[in-house]
Residue, then its C-alpha position, 0 to 999 in steps of 0.5 A: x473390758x473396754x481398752x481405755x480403763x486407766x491400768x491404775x483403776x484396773x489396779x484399784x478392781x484387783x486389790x477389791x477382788x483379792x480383798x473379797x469385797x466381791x460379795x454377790x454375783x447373781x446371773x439375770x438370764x431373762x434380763x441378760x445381766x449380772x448383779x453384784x454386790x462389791x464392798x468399798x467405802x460403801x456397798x455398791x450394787x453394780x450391774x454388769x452388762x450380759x450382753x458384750x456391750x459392756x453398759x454397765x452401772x454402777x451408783x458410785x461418784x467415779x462411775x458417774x463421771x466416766x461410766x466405769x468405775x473400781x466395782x465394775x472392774x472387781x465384777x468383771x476380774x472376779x468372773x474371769x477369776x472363775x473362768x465365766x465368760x460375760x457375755x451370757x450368750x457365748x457361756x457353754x456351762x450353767x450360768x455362775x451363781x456366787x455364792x454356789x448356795x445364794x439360789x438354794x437359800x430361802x428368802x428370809x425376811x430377817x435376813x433382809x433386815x440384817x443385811x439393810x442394818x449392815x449396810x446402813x451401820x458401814x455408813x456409821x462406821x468409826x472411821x467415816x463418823x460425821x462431826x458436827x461441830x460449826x464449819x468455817x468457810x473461806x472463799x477465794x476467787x482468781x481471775x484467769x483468761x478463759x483460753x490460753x490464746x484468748x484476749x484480756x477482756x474474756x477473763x473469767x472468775x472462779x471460786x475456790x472454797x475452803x471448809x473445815x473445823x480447826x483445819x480448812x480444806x480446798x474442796x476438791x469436787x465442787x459437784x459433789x459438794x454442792x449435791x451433798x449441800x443441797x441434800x443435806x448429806x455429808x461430805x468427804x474433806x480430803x483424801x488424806x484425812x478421813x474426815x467427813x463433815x454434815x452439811x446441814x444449815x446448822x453446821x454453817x453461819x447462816x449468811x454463809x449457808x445462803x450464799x453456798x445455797x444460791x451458789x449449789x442452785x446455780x451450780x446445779x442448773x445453769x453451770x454445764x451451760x456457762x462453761x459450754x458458752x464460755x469455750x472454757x479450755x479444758x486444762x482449765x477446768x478442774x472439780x476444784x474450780x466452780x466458774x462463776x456466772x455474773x449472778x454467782x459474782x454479784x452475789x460473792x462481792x455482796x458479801x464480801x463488801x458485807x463481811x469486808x473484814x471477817x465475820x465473827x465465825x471467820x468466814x470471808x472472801x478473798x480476791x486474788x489476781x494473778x494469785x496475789x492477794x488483794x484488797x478491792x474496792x467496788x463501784x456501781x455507780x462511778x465511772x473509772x479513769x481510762x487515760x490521763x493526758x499530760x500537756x508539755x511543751x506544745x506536745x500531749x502525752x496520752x497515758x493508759x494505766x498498765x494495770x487497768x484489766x477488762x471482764x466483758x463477762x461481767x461488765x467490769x474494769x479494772x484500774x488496778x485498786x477498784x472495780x467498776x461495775x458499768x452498764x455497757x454491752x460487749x461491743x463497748x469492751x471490745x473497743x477498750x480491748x483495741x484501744x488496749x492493744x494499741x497502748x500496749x504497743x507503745x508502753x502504755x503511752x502515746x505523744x502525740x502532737x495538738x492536732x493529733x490529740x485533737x483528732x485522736x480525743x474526736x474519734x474516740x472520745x465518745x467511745x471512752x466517755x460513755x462509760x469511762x473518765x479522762x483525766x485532764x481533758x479540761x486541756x483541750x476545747x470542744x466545740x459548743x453546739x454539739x449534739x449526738x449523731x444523726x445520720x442522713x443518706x443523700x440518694x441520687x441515680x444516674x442511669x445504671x448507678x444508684x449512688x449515696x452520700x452518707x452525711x453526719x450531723x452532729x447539731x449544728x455540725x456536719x461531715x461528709x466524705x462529699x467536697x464541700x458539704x462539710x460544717x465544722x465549728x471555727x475552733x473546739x473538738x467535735x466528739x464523733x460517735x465512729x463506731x456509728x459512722x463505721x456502722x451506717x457504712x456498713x449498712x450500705x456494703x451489706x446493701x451491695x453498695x460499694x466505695x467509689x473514691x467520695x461515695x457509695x455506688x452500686x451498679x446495674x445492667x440498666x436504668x429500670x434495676x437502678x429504680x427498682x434498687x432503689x425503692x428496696x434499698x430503702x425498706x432496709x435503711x434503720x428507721x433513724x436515718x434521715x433520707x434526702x433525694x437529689x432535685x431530680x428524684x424528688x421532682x420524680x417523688x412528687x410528680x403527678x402529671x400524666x400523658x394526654x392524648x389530642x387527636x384531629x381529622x383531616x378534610x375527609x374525616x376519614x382519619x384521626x391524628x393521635x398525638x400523645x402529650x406530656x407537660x413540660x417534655x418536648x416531643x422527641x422526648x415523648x417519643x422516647x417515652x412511648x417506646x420504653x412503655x412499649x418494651x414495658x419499662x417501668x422508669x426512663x431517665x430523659x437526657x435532661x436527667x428527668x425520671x419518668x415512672x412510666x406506669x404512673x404516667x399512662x392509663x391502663x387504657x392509654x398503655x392498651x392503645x398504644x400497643x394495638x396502634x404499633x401492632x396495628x399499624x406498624x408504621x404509625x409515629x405519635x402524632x400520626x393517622x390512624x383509620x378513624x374506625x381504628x380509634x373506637x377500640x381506645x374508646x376509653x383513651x381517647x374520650x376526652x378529645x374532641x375530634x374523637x368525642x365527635x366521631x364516636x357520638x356520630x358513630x356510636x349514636x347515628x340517629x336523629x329525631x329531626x330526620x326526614x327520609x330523602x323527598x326522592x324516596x317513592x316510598x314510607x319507611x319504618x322507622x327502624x329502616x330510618x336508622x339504618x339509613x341514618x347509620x350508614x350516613x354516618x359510616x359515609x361521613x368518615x368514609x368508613x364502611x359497614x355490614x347491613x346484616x338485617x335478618x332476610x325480609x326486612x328491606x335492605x335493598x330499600x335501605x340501600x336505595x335510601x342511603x344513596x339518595x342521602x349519598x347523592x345530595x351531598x356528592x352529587x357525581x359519586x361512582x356507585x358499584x353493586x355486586x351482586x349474584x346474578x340471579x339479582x342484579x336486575x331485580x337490583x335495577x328493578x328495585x332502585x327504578x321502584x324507589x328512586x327513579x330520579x337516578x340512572x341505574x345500569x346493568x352491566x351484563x351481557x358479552x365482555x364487548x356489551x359490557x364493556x360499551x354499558x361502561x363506557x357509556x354511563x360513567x355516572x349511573x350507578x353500576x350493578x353488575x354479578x360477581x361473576x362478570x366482575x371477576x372477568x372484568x377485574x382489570x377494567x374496574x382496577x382502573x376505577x375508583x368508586x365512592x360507594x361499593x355495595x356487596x350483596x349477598x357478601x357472605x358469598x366473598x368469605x373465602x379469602x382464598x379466591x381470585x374473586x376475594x382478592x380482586x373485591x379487597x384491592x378494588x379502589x374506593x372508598x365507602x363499602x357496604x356489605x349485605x348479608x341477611x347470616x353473616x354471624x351464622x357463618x365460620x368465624x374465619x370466613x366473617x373476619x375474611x368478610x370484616x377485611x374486605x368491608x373495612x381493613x385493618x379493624x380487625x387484627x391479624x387472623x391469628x391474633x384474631x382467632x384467640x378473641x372471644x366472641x364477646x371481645x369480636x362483637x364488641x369490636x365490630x358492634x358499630x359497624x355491624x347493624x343487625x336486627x331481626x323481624x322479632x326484633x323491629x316488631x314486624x308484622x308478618x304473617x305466621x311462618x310454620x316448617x314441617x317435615x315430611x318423610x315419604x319412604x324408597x319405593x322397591x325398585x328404588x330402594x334396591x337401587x339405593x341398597x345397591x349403590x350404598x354397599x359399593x361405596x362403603x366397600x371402596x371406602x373402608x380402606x383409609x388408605x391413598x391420598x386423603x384429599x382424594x378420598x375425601x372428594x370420592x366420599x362426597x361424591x358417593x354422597x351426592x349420588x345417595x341423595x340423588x337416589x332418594x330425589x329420584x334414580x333417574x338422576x343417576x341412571x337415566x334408564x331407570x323405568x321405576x318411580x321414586x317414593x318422594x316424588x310421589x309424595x311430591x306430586x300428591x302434595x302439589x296436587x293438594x296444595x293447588x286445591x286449595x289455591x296454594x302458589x308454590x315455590x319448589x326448591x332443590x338442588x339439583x336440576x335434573x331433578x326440576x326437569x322431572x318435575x317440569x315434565x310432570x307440570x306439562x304433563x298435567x298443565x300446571x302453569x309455572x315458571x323456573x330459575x335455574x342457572x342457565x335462565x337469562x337474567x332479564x327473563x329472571x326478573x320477568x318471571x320474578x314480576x309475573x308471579x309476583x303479579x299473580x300469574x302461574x302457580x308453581x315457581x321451580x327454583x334452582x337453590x344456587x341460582x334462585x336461592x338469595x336475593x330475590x323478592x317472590x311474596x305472591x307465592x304462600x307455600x315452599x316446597x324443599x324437596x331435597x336437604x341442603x347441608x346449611x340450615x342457613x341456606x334453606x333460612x334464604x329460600x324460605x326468606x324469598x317467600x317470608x319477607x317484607x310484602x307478604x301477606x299470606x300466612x308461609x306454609x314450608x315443607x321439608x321433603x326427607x326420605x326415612x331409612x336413608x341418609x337424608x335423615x342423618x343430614x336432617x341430624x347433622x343439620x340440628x348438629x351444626x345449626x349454630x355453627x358459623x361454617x357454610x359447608x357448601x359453595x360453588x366450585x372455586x371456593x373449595x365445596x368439598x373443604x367444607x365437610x370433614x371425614x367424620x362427618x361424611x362418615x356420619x352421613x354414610x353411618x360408618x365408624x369414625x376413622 
């Protein structure tokens, strides 16, 4: 039994269980439940919980109210009375069945009758006969406060109800009650009398049983809500007392106004306030009197009546003789509740002076009058010309503040906190709607803003979050507020100017001024403009107090350029030079300006219609040749420099002679240098004697004293010298300044590392020319190495650099590169076909081969040691392989056997010269081509040979000879003979030995394929099958379009550039 059943229900289940009214109680095992039937004013079925939870049911009221009840408490004694243990689980006897024999007894259908006509005659026992004689009703209503501690205007109406015949009773549950009404049941009147009355619609007043109808509906559904709402304080609550809802009250005033006096069964309603007894009035329409003023001797007496009472709830006043039903919200009754509170404090009476009324009646006045009257008020004046409340907002900033004015306008009136902005009438009072002006500054503190002695301010760490504040701010003003801006945001609203970029040229063309403009705004001021843009501010507020929105004032292009002309040139102020080719990156800035306009049509679009090749040119050129020339008159207009990337055999040494000639006639003492390789600097002063023998040309070779004296001699010809020599003579170049410097075969400057690199970029000059037939086939690194010597600064630093994409590179550098290919131009040269062809190890040699491969894999399958060093000793066991299958002897002279691939060699010599076949013989090696010089002696076969010990006057003369149809074999060193020279008698090229670069081989097959042939080029590919030429022949295909150069001469690094895998791909061993 649970601990907090009252001792007086207990006492209530006792006098049952000694009364026997404890009829049944029949165990449910399955269920775990005992079912019992108890007797009391009616008979109840009660379940009592089997479980020890104590859940038990019952169908009575009071079980309903508090989940226990007499009969549940009767059950339960009654089992202990037997010494049973509810709880099923902990029984150790036989479940209790009472009566003993109710499980023994058959079911009887008469005796289930019996016991339903038993149950339903209690209901008509004598005692509880229901009369059904008319009711009469009386309805009560009080007015009380919802809490003890609550405010006047929370005071709540409730309904207390009397019903009876002769004698009316207070209904004491009105739940019960209005269940019963609503059911048509009946209902107990009183627990004194045991009366019972039938509330079915004929035992009432038909007007009377509607209204308790609608009452019992909203009872029913919304009442448990009211009271939850209303914090109705639980002393308060009663059964007896039914809280009514605004529907509820409506409905009893329109009855009672209805039935004012009584009806003629008698049925009324009375109001009680304070439980006195009164006779009211009700108002729907008019408004009541809040105060009365009284006018004496200068002074007024405002007065609130005492008796006047506020129901928020219900929206009413009180004056104390009527009721005023009036459309307010809440907040209008919690104004009148302070005015109240005030009066209250001084006795309901305020004496105030003329000018105290007046403020008093202007700041509260609009409040009262909107729903409520005062008496008198024809005492004081008004100004005419009034209106309702419009607020205005005056928004200005000032560098980290943002500041508001709130201004109100009422009409033709104004009032504001701000000196001097105020617009009062002469005379007459101005009713202020306060509680809207309280509002709007409400609004603003909610926004952050704070007052600051006249004004709102809210503050920030800088200018940019003042801006952004701003235009949020805004978004939350209501939308009724009139927003102003001080002059200096609206001509920041309205300004629509933008930054405009002039440039100019100097003397020399060679740079561009860049100068960005704003109307209005005067140079230091736009320098200040562009460093905010730079630190990617959006507003800027000049010392003039002028806001700029720096996002709106530049493009997208101009806001580009700008960045890459400070990242570019660290030293560069608006209005300050720039390298003319910088500028054709801001293309899409700078297209209006007239200086740049000019340059970029000059650049961009070289060519003329009325171009004439130069009178001193001794030769016709294409007319694709004719562009070029023009292009680079155009790059030397600006003093700029260009790559001539043509493919191999379209004539750039022509082109170049061409475009100096031009050069000449418009500087007629121009410096010209050449660098060159060596193995083509006099096929340089051959070809320029070819073209344009009108100019004087030298070369400069020989002792450092030959050199030397070349120099001092001809100041004004056009040098040629090697790169080489110019590497040792670096010092005495320094001390010259050339207009011109041409760089053939430029790729072989591509690392940046080399002393020769170095001394190239700080060669004093001015135009550069770059020649390269595959300088976009080379690593991107190594080309943007190349682009910084021929023209600094185009391109950014090497890391910024290496995230372009390639299309972003191209697009940079398009103007100054000019590549075409023999497809391209539509140059008729004769077919060019490439074989391979694979010759196998003769025995000897292959065992030789065998041998020298399993040593080195041995010493190589431990990665440990310096890395540097492996690597140097991998590529050396490599180059000995490859010497192997050329020829053993190349790395055992005592080796008495043959070599399979040189005896392929001899036979397809042999056949090529049968049929008149002149050959060019290429390898890298020239203990290989002294092999084959025997063998050519040895069978008298005309030829000639470069390698890198042959003079170079020889070279050239050699070069003339065969060109001229002398001899029939040219060996050829592929690092001496490789680039730059012309040999277009020759039909045939012999590669006799792979070169890791397909690109290189492109240059020696380009010697014979090339501008001047007329032969058909047949190319053959000597490669050795089983060996490891054949893995280079794969990692050739591998690498074809890959820009690294893997090999060079020994001061640019050889061996750093093949990486280990790769090696061991050569070598066909497992990847580390």
């Amino acid at each position: 039994m649970r601990w907090s059943i009252p001792t007086k229900m207990i006492e209530e289940g006792r006098q049952l269980v000694n009364q026997d009214r404890v009829l049944k109680v029949i165990p449910n095992e399955n269920e775990a439940i005992w079912r019992a039937e108890v007797l009391d004013d009616e008979k109840y079925i009660v379940i009592l919980d089997g479980t020890g939870k104590e859940e038990d049911i019952c169908r009575c009221i009071t079980w309903q109210q508090k989940s226990y009840c007499p009969h549940t408490v009767a059950v339960e004694l009654f089992l202990r009375d037997h010494d049973v243990v509810r709880a099923m689980a902990y029984s150790k006897k036989p479940l209790f069945h009472y009566p003993e024999n109710v499980m023994d007894q058959h079911p009887s259908i008469d005796k289930l009758l019996t016991s339903y006509r038993e149950r339903m005659d209690y209901k008509l026992s004598d005692q509880d006969q229901v009369k059904t004689y008319r009711l009469k009703v009386q309805f009560e209503i009080y007015d009380m406060t919802g809490l003890q501690y609550q405010l006047s205007s929370e005071r709540l109406f409730y309904l207390r109800l009397k019903v009876g015949y002769d004698q009316l009773y207070y209904v004491q549950d009105f739940t019960d009650f209005y269940r019963q009404l609503l059911n048509a049941g009946s209902y107990r009147l009183s627990n004194r009398h045991d009366k019972a009355v039938w509330l079915m619609k004929e035992a009432f007043n038909a007007d009377t049983y509607d209204l308790l109808y609608q009452l019992a509906l909203i009872k029913e559904n919304n009442n448990h809500r009211l009271e939850a709402g209303l914090n109705i304080s639980t002393s308060h609550q009663s059964p007896q007392r039914d809280f009514l809802s605004q529907k509820q009250l409506a409905m009893l005033i329109d009855f009672y106004q209805e039935h004012s006096e009584s009806n003629q069964d008698g049925d009324n309603i009375q109001f009680y306030l304070d439980d006195d007894l009164v006779e009211l009035n009700f108002y729907q329409d008019k408004r009541p009197v809040l105060l009365e003023l009284q006018h004496k001797d200068g002074n007024y007496l405002v007065i609130m009546n005492p008796r006047m009472r506020l129901y928020k709830f219900y929206q009413m006043i009180f004056d104390g003789y009527n009721l005023y039903r009036i459309e307010a919200d809440q907040s209008y009754f919690d104004d009148l509740e302070l005015l109240q509170g005030t009066f209250a404090d001084h006795s309901y009476q305020w004496q105030l002076s003329a000018d105290e009324v007046e403020e008093f009646i202007s700041c509260f006045g609009y409040q009262i009058l909107a729903h409520g009257l005062i008496n008198n008020i024809v005492l004081l004046s008004f100004a005419s010309g009034m209106g309702p409340l419009k607020v205005e907002i005056a928004l200005d900033v000032s560098d980290r503040l943002l500041q508001a004015d709130l201004i109100y306008h009422y009409g033709q009136y104004q009032l504001s906190d701000t000196p001097g902005e105020n617009i009062l009438p002469e005379k007459g009072i101005i009713l202020r709607d306060i509680k809207g002006e309280i509002q709007s500054e409400q609004q603003l503190i909610k926004l952050a803003f704070e007052k600051s002695d006249n004004q709102f301010i809210s503050q920030f760490d800088n200018f940019n979050q003042t801006m952004e504040a701003l235009n949020d701010c805004q978004k939350f003003f209501p939308d009724e507020w009139t927003v102003t801006y001080s002059q200096q945001l609206e001509e920041w609203q309205n300004n629509d100017k933008q930054l405009k970029v002039e440039t100019g040229k100097n003397e020399e063309n060679r740079f561009l001024t860049i100068n960005f403009t704003l109307d209005d705004v005067d140079d230091d001021e736009v320098n200040e403009i562009l460093k905010a843009i730079e630190q990617n501010d959006q507003y800027l507020q000049l010392d003039s107090g002028k806001i700029i929105d720096l996002k709106k004032i530049i493009t997208p292009q101009q806001n580009k350029m700008l960045k890459q002309l400070r990242s570019g040139n660290t030293h560069w102020e608006n209005g300050g030079q720039v390298p003319a080719y910088q500028s054709l990156k801001y293309a899409d800035a700078l297209g209006q300006a007239v200086d740049f306009e000019q340059f970029y049509q000059d650049i961009i679009h070289p060519a003329r219609s009325d171009y004439q090749s130069n009178p001193g040119l001794k030769t016709e050129l294409a007319p694709y040749q004719k562009y070029a020339v023009q292009w680079l008159g155009q790059l030397a207009k600006y003093n700029l420099g260009g790559l001539l990337a043509d493919e191999m055999g379209l004539g750039k040494t022509v082109q170049t002679v061409a475009f100096l000639l031009d050069y000449f006639d418009k500087l007629p003492q121009a410096n010209v240098l050449i660098l060159a390789p060596a193995s083509v600097i006099y096929n340089w002063k051959y070809e320029i004697q070819r073209f344009a023998p009108e100019v004087k040309v030298v070369v400069l070779d020989g002792s450092v004293e030959e050199r030397e004296k070349i120099r001092q001699e001809n100041p004004k010809a056009i040098w040629i010298c090697s790169y080489h020599s110019y590497r040792n003579d670096q010092e005495a170049y320094h001390q010259e300044y050339f207009d011109v410097l041409i760089l053939d075969e430029a790729q072989a400057l591509k690392n940046e590392r080399t002393v020769l690199y170095q001394s190239v970029v700080n060669q004093d000059s001015g135009m550069r020319i770059g020649l390269s037939g595959t300088p976009l086939e080379n690593n991107l690194n190594e080309f943007w190495a190349l682009m910084q010597m021929i023209l600094p600064g185009l391109l950014p630093q090497k890391k910024e650099f290496q995230a372009m994409s390639i299309e972003s590179i191209r697009k940079l550098v398009s103007p100054f590169v000019l590549r075409r290919t023999k497809q391209e131009v539509q140059l008729e040269l004769p077919d060019k076909s490439v074989h391979n062809r694979y010759a196998s190890l003769e025995s000897n040699q292959k065992a030789v081969y065998l041998a020298y491969l399993e040593d080195i894999r041995d010493r190589l399958k431990d990665n440990d040691g310096n890395g540097s060093h492996k690597h140097m000793e991998m590529l050396a066991a490599i180059t000995r392989l490859r010497q192997i299958c050329c020829h053993p002897a190349l790395v055992n002279s005592d080796y008495q056997g043959t070599s399979g691939k040189f005896e392929y060699f001899k036979r397809m010599l042999e056949r090529a010269l049968s049929n008149n076949r002149r050959i060019l013989v290429f390898s890298q090696f020239t203990s290989m081509l002294a092999i084959m010089q025997d063998y050519l002696d040895q069978e008298a076969i005309n030829y000639f040979i470069i390698e890198g010990k042959t003079n170079k006057e020889k070279r050239q003369d050699q070069v003339n000879r065969f060109n001229q149809g002398e001899g029939s074999v040219f060996l050829i060193s592929l690092r001496a003979g490789g680039v730059g020279i012309n040999l277009t008698g020759a039909d045939t090229v012999f590669l006799y030995d792979l070169w890791w670069n397909p690109s290189v081989e492109e240059q020696a097959i380009g010697r014979a394929h090339r501008i001047g042939q007329t032969k058909d080029v047949e190319v053959y590919r000597f490669i050795t099958e089983g060996t490891i030429e054949e893995r280079i022949a794969e990692l050739q295909e591998e690498k074809r379009h890959l820009f690294d150069e893997l090999f060079q001469d020994e001061e640019m690094g050889e061996s750093s550039h093949l990486t280990m895998d790769d090696l061991r791909f050569i070598l066909d061993m497992p990847a580390s």
